[in-house]
N, C-alpha and C positions, 0 to 999 in steps of 0.2 A: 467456451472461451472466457478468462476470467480477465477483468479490469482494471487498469490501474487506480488505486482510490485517489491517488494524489492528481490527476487530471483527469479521471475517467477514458481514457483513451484503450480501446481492447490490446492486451497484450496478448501477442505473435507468440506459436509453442516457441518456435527456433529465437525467440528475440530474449538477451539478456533482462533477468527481473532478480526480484527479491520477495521473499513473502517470508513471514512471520506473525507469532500469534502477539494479539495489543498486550504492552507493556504493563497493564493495568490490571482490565478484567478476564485477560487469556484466555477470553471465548472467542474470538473474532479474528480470526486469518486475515490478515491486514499485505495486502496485492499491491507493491509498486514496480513499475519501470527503470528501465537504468537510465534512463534522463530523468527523471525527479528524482531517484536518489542522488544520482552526481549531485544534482541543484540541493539538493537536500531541501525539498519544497515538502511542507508539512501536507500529512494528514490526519485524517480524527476519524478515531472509532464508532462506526453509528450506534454503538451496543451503549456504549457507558461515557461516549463526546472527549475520551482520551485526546490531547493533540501530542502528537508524535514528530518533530524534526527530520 
């Protein structure tokens, strides 16, 4: 089960997410929720501390 990085919370198979690779150093599958993205609650890449909106 993988995580939301923006709250840590386990995201659900059946639950709406988004996942894409960091805008920066595109090694790191970067996992949110569709309640932090609506909120558009940042997260940051632990690989290279990108902050993403």
């Amino acid at each position: 089960m993988v995580v939301c990085m923006s709250c840590n919370r386990p995201i659900d198979p059946y639950e709406k997410y988004v996942k894409f690779t960091c805008f920066n150093c595109g090694e790191v599958t970067i996992w949110r929720c569709e309640k932090c993205r609506t909120f558009a609650r940042e997260v940051k890449c632990p690989k290279c501390g990108y902050t993403m909106p």
